[in-house]
Biopython code that builds the backbone (N, CA, C, O; Angstrom):
import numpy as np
from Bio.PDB.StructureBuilder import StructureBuilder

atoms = [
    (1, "UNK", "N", (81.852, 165.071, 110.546)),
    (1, "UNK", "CA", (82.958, 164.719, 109.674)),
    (1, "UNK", "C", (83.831, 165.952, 109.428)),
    (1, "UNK", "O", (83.407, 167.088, 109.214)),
    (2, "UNK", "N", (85.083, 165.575, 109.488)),
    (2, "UNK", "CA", (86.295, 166.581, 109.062)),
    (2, "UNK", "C", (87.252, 166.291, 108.123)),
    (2, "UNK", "O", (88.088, 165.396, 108.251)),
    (3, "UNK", "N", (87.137, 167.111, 107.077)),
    (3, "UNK", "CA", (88.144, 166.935, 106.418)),
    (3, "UNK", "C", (89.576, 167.385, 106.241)),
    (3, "UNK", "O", (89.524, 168.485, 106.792)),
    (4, "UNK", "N", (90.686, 167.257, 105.870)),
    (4, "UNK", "CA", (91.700, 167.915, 106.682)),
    (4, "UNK", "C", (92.982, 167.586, 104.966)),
    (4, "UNK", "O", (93.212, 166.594, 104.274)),
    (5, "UNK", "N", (93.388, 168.778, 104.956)),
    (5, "UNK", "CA", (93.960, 168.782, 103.674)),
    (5, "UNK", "C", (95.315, 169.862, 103.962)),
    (5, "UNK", "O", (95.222, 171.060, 104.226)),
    (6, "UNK", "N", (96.796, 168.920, 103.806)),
    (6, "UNK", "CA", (98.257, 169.324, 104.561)),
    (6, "UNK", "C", (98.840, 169.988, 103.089)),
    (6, "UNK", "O", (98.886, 169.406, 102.005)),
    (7, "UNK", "N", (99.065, 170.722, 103.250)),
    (7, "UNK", "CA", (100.368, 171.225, 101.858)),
    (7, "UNK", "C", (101.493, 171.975, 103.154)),
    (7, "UNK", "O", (101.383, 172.197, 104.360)),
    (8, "UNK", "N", (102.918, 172.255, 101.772)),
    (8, "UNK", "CA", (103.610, 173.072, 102.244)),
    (8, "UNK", "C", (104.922, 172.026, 102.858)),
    (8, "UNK", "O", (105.828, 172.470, 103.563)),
    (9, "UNK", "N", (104.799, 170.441, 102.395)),
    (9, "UNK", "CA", (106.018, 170.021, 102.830)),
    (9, "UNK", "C", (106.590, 170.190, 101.811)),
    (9, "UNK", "O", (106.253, 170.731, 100.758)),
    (10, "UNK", "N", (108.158, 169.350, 102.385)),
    (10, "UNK", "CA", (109.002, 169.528, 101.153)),
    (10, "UNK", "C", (110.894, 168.952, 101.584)),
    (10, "UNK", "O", (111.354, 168.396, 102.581)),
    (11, "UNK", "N", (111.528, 169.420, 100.310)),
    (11, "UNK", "CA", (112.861, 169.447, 101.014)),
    (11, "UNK", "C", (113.665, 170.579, 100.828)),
    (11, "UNK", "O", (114.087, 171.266, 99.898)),
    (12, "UNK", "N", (113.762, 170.490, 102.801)),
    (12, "UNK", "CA", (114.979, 171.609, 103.112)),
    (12, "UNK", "C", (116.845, 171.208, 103.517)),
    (12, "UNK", "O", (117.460, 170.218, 103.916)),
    (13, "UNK", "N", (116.998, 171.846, 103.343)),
    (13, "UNK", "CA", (118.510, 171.684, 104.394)),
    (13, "UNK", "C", (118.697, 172.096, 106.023)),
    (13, "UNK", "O", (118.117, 172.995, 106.632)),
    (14, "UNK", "N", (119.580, 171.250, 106.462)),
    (14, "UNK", "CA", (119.644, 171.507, 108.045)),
    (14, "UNK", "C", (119.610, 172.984, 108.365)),
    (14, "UNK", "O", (120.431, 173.621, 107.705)),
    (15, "UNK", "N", (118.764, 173.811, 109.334)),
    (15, "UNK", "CA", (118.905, 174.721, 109.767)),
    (15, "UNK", "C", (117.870, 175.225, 109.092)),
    (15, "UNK", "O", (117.440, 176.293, 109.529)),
    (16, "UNK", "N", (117.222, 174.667, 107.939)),
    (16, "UNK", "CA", (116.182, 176.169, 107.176)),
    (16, "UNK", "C", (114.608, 176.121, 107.681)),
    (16, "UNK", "O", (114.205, 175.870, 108.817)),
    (17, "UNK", "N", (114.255, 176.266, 107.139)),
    (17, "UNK", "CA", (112.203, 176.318, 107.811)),
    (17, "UNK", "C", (111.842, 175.966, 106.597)),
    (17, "UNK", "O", (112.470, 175.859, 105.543)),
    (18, "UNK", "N", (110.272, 175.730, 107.014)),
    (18, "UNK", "CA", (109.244, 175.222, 106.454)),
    (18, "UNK", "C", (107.959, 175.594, 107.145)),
    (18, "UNK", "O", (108.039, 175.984, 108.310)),
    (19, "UNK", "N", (106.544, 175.503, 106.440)),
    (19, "UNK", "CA", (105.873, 176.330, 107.174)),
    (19, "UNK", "C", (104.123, 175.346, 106.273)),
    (19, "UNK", "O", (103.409, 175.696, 105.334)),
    (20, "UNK", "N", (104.089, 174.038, 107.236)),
    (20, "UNK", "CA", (102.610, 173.297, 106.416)),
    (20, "UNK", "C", (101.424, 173.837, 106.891)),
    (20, "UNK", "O", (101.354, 174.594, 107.860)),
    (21, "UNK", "N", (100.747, 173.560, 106.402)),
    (21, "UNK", "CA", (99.426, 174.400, 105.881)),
    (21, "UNK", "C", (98.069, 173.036, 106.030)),
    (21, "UNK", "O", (98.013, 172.301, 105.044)),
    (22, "UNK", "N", (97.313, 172.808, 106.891)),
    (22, "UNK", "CA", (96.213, 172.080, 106.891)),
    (22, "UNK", "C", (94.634, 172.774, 106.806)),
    (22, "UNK", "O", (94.083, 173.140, 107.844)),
    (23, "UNK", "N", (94.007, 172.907, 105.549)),
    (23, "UNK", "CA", (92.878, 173.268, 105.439)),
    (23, "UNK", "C", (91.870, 172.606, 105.494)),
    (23, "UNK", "O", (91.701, 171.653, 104.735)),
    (24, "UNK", "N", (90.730, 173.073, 106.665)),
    (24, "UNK", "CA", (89.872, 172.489, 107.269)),
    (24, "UNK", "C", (88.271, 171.920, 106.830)),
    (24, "UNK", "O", (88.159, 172.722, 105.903)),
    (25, "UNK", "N", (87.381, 171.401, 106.802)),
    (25, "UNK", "CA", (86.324, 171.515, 106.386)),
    (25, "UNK", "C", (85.279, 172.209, 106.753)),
    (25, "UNK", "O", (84.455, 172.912, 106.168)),
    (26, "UNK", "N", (85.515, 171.794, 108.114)),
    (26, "UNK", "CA", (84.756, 173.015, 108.979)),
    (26, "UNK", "C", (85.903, 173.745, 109.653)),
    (26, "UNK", "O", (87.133, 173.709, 109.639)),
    (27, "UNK", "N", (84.644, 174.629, 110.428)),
    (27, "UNK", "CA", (85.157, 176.138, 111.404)),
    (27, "UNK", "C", (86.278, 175.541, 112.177)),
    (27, "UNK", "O", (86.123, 174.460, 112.744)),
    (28, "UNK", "N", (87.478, 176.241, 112.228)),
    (28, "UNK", "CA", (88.536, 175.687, 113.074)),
    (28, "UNK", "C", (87.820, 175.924, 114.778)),
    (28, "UNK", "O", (87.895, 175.215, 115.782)),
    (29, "UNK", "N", (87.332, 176.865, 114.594)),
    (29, "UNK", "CA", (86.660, 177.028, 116.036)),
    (29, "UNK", "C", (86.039, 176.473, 116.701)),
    (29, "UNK", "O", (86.069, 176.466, 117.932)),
    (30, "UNK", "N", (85.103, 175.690, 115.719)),
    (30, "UNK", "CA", (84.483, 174.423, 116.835)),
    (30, "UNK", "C", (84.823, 173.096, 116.660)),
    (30, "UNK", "O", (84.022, 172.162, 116.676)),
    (31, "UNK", "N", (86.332, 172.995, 116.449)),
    (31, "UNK", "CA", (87.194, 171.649, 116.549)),
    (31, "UNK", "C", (87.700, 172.164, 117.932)),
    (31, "UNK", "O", (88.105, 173.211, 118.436)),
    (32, "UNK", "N", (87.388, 170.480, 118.378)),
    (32, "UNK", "CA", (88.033, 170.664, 119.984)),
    (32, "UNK", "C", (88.924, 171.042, 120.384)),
    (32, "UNK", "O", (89.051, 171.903, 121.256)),
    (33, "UNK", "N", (90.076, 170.211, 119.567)),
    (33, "UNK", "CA", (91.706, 170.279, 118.935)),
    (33, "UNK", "C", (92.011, 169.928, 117.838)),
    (33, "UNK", "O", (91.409, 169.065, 117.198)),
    (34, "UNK", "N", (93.007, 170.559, 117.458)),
    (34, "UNK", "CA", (93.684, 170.200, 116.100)),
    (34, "UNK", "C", (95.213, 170.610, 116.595)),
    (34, "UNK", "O", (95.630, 171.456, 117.387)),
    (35, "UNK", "N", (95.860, 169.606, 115.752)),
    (35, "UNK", "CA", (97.192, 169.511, 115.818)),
    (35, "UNK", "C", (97.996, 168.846, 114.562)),
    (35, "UNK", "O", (97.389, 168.602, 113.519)),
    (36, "UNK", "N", (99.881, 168.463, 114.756)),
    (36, "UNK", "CA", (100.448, 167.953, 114.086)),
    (36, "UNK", "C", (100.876, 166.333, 114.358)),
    (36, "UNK", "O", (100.630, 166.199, 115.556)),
    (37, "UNK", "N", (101.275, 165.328, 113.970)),
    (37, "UNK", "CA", (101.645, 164.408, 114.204)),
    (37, "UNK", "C", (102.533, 164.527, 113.122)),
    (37, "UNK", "O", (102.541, 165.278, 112.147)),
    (38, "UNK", "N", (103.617, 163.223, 113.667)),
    (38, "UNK", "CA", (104.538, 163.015, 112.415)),
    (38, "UNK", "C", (104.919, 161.322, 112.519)),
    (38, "UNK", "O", (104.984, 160.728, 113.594)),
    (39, "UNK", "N", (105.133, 160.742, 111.298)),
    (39, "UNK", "CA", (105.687, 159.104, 111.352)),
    (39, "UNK", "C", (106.843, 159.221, 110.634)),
    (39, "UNK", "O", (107.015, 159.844, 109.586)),
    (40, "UNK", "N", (107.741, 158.483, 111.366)),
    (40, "UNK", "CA", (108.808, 157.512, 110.446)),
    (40, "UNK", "C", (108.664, 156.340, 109.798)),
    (40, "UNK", "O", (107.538, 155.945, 110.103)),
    (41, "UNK", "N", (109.301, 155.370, 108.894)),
    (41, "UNK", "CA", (108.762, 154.281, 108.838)),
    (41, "UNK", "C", (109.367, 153.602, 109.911)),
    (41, "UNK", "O", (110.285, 154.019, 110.616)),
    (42, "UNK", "N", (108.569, 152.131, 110.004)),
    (42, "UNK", "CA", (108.993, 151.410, 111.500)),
    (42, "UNK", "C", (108.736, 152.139, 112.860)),
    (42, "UNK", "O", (109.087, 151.645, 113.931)),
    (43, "UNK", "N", (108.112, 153.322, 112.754)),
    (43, "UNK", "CA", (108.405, 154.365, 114.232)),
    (43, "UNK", "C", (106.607, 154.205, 114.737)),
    (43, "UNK", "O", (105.910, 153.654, 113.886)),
    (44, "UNK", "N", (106.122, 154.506, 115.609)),
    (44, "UNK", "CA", (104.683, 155.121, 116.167)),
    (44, "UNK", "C", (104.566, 156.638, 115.595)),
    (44, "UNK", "O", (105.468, 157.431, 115.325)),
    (45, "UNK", "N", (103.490, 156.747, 115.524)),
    (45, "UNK", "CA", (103.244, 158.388, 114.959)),
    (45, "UNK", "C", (103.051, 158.968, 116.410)),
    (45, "UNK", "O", (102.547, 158.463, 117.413)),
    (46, "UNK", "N", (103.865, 160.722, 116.088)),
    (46, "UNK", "CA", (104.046, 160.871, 117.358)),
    (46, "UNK", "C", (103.468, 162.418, 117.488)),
    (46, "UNK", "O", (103.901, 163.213, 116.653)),
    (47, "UNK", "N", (102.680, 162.826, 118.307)),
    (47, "UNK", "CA", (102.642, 164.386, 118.559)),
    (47, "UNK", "C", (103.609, 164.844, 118.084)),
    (47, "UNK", "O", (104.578, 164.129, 117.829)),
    (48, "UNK", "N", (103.596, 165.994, 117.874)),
    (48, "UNK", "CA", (104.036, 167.188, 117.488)),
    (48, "UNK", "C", (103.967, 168.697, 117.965)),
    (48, "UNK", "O", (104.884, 169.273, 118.551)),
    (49, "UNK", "N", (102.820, 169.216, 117.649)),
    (49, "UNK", "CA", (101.740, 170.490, 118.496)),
    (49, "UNK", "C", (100.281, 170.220, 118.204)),
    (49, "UNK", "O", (99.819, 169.446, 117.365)),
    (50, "UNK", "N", (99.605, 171.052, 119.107)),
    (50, "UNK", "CA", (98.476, 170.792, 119.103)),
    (50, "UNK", "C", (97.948, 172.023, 119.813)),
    (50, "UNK", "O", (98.595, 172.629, 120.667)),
    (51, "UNK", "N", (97.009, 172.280, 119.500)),
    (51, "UNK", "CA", (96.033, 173.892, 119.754)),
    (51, "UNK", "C", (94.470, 173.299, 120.326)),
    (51, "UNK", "O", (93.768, 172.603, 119.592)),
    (52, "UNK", "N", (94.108, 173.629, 121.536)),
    (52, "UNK", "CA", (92.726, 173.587, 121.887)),
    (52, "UNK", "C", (91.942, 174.829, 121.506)),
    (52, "UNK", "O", (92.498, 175.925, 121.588)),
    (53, "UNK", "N", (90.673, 174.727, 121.092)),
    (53, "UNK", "CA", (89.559, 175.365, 121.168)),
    (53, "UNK", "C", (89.783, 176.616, 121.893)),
    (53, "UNK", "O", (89.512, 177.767, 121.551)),
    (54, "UNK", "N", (90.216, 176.262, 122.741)),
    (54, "UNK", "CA", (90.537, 177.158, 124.183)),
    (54, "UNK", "C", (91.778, 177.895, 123.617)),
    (54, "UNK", "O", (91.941, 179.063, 123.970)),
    (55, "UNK", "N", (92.716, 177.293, 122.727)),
    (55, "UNK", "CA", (93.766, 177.824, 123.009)),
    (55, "UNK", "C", (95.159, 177.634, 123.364)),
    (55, "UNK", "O", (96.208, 178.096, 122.916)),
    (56, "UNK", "N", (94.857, 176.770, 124.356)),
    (56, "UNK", "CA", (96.400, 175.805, 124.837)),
    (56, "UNK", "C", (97.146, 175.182, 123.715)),
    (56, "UNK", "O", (96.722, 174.521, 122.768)),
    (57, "UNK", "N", (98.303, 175.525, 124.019)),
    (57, "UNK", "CA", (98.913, 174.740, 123.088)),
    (57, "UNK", "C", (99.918, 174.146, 123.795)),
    (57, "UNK", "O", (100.589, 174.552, 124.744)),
    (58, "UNK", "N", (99.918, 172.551, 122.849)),
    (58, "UNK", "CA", (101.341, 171.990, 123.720)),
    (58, "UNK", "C", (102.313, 171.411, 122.579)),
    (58, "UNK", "O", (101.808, 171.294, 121.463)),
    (59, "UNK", "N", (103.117, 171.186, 122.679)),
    (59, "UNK", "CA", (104.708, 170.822, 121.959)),
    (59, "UNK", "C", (105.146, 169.439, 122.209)),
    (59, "UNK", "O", (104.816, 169.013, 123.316)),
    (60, "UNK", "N", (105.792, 168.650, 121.473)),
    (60, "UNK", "CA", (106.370, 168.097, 122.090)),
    (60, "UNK", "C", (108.069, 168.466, 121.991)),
    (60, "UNK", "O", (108.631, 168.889, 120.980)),
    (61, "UNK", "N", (108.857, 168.126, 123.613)),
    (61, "UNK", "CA", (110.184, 168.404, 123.835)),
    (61, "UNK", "C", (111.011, 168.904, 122.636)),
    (61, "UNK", "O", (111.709, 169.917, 122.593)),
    (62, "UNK", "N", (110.797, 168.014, 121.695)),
    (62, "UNK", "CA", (111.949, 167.642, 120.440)),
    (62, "UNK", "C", (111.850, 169.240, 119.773)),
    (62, "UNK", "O", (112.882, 169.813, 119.424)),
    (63, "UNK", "N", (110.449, 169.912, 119.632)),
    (63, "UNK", "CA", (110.506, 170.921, 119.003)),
    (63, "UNK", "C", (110.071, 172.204, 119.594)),
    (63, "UNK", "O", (109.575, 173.126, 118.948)),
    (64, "UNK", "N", (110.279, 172.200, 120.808)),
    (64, "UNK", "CA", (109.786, 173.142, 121.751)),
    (64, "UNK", "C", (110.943, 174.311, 121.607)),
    (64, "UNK", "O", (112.085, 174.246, 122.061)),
    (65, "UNK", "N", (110.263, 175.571, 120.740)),
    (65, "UNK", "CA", (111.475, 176.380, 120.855)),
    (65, "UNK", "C", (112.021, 176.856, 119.298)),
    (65, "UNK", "O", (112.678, 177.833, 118.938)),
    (66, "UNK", "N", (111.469, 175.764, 118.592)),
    (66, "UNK", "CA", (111.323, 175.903, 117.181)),
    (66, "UNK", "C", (110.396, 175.674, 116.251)),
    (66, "UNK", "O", (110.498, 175.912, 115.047)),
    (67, "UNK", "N", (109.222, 175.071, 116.985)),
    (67, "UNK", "CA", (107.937, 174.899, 116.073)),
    (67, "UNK", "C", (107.134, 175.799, 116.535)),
    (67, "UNK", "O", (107.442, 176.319, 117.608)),
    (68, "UNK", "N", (105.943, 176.203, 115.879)),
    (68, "UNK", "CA", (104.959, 177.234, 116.394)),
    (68, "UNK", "C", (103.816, 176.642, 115.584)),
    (68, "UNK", "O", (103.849, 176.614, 114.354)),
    (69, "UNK", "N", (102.954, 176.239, 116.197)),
    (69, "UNK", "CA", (101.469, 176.248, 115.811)),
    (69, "UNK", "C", (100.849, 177.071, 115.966)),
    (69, "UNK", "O", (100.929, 177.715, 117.013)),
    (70, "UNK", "N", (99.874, 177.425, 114.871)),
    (70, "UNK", "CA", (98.950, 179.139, 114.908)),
    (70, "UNK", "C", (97.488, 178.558, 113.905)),
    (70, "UNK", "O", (97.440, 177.709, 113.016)),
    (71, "UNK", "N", (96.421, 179.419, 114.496)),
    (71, "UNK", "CA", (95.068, 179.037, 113.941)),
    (71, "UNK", "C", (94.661, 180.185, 112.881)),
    (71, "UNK", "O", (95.245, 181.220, 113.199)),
    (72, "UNK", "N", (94.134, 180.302, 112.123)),
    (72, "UNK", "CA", (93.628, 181.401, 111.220)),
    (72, "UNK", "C", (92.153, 180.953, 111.094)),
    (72, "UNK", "O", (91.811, 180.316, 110.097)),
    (73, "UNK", "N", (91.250, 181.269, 112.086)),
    (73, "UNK", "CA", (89.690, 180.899, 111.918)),
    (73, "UNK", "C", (89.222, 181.329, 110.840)),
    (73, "UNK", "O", (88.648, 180.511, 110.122)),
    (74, "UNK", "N", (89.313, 182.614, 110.437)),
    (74, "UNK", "CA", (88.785, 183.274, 109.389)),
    (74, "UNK", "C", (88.926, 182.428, 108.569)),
    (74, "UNK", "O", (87.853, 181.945, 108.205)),
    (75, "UNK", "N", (90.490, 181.699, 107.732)),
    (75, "UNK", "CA", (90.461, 180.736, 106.734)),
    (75, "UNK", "C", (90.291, 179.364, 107.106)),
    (75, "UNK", "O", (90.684, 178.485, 106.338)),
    (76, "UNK", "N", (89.705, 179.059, 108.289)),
    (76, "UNK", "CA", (89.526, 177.718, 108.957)),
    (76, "UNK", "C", (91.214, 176.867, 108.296)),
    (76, "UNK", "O", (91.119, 175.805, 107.680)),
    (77, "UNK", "N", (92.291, 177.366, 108.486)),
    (77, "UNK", "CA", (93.410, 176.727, 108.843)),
    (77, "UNK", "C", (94.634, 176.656, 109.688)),
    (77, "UNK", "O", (94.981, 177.689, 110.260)),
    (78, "UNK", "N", (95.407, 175.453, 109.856)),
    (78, "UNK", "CA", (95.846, 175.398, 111.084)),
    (78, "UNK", "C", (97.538, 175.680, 110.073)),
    (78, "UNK", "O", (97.645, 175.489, 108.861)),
    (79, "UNK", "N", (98.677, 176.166, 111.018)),
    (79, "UNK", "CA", (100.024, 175.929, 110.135)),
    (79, "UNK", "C", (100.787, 175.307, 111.489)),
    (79, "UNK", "O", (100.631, 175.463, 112.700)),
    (80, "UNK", "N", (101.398, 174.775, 110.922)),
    (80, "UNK", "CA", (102.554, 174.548, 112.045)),
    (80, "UNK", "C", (104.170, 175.206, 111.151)),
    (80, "UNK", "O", (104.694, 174.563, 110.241)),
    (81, "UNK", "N", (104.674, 176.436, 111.616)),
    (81, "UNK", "CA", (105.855, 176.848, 111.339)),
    (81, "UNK", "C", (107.112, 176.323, 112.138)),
    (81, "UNK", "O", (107.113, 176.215, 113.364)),
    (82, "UNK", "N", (108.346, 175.958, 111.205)),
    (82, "UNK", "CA", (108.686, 175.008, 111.625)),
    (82, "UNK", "C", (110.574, 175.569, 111.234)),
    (82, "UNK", "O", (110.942, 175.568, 110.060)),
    (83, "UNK", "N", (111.166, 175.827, 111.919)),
    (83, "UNK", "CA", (112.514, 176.666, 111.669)),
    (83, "UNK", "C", (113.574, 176.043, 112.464)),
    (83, "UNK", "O", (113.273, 175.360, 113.443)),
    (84, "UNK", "N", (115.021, 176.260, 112.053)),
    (84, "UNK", "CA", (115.672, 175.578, 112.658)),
    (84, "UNK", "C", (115.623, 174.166, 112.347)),
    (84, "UNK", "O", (116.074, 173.456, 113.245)),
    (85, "UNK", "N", (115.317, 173.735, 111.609)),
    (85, "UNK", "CA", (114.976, 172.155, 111.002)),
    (85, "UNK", "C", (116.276, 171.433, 111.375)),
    (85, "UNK", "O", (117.211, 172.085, 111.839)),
    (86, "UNK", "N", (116.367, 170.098, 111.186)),
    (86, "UNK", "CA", (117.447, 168.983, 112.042)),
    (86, "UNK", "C", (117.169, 168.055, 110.791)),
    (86, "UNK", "O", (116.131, 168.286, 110.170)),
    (87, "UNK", "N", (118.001, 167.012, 110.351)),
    (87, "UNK", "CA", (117.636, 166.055, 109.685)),
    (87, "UNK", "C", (116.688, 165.296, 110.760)),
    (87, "UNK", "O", (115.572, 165.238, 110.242)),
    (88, "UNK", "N", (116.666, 164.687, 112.047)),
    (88, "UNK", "CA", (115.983, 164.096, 112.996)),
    (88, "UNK", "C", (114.420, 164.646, 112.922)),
    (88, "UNK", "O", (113.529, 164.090, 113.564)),
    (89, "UNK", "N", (114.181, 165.786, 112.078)),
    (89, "UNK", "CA", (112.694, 166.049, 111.852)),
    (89, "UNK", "C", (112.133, 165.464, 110.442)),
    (89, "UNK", "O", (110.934, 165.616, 110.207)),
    (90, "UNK", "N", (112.777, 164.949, 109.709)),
    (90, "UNK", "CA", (112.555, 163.923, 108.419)),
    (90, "UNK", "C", (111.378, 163.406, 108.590)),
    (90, "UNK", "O", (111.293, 163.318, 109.815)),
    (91, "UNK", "N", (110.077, 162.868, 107.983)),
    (91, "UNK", "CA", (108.810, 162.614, 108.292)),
    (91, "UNK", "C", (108.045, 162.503, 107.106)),
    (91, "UNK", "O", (108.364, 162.781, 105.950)),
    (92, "UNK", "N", (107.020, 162.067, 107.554)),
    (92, "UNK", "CA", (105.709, 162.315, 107.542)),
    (92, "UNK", "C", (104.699, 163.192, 108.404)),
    (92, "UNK", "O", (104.636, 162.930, 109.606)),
    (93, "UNK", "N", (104.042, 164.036, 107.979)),
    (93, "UNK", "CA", (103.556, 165.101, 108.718)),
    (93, "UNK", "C", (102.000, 165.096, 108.552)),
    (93, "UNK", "O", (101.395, 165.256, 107.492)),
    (94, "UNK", "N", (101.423, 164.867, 109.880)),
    (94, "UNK", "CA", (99.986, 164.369, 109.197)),
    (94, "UNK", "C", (99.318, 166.000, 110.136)),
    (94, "UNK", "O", (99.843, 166.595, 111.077)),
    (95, "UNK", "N", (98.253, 166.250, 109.532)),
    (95, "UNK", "CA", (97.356, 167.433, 110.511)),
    (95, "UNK", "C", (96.016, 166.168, 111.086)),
    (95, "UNK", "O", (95.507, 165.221, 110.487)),
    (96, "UNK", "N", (95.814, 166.683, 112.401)),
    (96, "UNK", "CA", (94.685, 165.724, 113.211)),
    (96, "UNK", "C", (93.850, 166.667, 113.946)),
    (96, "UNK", "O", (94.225, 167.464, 114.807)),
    (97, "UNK", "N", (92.485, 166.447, 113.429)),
    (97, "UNK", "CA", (91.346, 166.959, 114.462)),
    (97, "UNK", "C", (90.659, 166.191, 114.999)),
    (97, "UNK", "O", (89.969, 165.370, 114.396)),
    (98, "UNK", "N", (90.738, 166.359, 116.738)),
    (98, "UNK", "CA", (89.580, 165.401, 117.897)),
    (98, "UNK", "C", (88.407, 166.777, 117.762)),
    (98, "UNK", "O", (88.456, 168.001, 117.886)),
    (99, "UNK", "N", (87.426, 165.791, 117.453)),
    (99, "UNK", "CA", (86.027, 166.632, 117.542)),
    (99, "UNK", "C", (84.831, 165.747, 118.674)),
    (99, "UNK", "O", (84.220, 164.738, 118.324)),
    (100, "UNK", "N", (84.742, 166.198, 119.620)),
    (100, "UNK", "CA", (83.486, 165.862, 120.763)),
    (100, "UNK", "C", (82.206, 165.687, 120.331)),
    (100, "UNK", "O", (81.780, 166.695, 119.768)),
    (101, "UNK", "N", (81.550, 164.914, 120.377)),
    (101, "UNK", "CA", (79.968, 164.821, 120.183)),
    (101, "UNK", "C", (79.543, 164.249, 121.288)),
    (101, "UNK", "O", (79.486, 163.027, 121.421)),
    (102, "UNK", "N", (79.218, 165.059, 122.147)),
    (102, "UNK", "CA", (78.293, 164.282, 123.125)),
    (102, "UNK", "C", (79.444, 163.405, 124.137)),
    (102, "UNK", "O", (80.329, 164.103, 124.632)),
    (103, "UNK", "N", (79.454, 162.387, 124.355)),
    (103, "UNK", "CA", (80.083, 161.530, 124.957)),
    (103, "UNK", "C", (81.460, 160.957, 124.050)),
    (103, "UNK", "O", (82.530, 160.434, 124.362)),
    (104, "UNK", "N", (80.671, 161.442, 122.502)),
    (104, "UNK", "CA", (81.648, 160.340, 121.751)),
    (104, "UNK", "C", (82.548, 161.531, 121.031)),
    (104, "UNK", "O", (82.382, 162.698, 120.675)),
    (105, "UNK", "N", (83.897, 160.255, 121.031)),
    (105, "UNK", "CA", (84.937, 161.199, 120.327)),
    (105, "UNK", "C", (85.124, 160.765, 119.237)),
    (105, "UNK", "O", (84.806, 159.627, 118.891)),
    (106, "UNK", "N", (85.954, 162.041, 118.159)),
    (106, "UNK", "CA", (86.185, 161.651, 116.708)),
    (106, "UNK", "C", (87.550, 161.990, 116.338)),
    (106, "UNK", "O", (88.084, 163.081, 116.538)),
    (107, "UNK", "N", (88.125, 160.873, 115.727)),
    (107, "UNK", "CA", (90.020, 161.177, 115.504)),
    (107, "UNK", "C", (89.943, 161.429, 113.523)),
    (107, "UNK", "O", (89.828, 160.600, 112.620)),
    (108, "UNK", "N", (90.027, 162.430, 113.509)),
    (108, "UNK", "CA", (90.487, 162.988, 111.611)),
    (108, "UNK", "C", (91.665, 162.924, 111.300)),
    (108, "UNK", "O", (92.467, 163.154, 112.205)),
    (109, "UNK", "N", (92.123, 162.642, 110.136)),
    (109, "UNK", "CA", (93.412, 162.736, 109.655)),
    (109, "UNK", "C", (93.811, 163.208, 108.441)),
    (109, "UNK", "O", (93.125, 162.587, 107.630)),
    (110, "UNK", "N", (94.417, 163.836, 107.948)),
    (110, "UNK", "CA", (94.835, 164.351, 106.531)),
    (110, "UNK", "C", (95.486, 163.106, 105.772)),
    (110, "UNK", "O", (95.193, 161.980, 106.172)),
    (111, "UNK", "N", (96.047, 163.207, 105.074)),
    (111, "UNK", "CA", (96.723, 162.665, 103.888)),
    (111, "UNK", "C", (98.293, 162.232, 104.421)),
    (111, "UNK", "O", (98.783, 161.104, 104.477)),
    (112, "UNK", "N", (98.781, 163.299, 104.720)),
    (112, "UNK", "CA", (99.777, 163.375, 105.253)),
    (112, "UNK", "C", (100.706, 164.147, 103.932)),
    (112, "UNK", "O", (100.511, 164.043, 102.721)),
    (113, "UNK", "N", (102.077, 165.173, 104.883)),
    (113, "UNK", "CA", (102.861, 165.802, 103.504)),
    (113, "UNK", "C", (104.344, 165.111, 104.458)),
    (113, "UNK", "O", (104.685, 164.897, 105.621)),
    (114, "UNK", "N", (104.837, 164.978, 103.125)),
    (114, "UNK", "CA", (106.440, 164.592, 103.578)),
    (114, "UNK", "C", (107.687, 165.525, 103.890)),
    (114, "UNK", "O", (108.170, 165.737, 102.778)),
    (115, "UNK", "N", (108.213, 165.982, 104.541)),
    (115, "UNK", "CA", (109.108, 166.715, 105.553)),
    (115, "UNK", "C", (110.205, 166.067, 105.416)),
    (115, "UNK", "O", (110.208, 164.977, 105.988)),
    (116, "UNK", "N", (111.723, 166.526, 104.515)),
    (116, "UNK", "CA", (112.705, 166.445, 104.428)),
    (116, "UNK", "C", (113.871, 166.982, 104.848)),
    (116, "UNK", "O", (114.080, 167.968, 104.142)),
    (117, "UNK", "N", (114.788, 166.829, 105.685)),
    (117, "UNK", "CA", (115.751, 167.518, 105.825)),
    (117, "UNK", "C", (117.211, 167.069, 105.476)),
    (117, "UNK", "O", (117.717, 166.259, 106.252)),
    (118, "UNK", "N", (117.712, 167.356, 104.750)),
    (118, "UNK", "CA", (119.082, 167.159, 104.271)),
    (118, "UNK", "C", (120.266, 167.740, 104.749)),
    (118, "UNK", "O", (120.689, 168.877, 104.541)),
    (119, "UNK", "N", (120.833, 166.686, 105.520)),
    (119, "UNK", "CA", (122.551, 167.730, 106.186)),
    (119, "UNK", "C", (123.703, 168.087, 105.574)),
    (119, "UNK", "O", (124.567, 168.705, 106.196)),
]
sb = StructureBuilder()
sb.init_structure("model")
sb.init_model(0)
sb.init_chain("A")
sb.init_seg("    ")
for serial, (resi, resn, name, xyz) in enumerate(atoms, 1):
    if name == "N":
        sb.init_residue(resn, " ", resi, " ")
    sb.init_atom(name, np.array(xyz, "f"), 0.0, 1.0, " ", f" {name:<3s}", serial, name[0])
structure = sb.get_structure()
């Protein structure tokens, strides 16, 4: 079991940053992956970034260039920094850890923090 706890949304104006904060239950290190998702209403929840175990990280298009995902093991938390903001990044911002057991997989989810941007 993982627990997964988002602060650090909020409302900005077009162009400014923001910088959420998901604190972990366990060791960020032995989560397979952890990452961001985000929903609109009416929309699918959609990637965001995401960090392997390993390291890899991937983006999706929309924020490639202005988001940065980073791990802090020591405080077992994940941030996704987030600059250059667009109203089109408006949301819901959930943090998600896939954790492996064996054969079987496990999908975690936070609470979710809300992500505003005003033009």
């Amino acid at each position: 079991q993982v627990q997964l706890v988002e602060s650090g949304g909020g409302l900005v104006q077009a162009g400014g940053s923001l910088r959420l904060s998901c604190s972990t239950s366990r060791s960020t290190a032995s989560i397979n992956a952890i990452g961001w998702y985000r929903q609109v209403p009416g929309k699918q929840r959609e990637v965001v970034a995401s960090v392997s175990n390993g390291g890899s990280k991937n983006y999706a298009d929309s924020v490639k260039g202005r988001f940065t995902i980073s791990v802090d093991n020591a405080k077992n938390t994940v941030y996704l920094q987030m600059n250059s903001l667009k109203p089109e990044d408006t949301a819901v911002y959930y943090c998600h850890a896939h954790q492996e057991v064996g054969f079987l997989g496990f999908d975690y989810w936070g609470q979710g923090t809300q992500v505003t941007v005003s033009s």
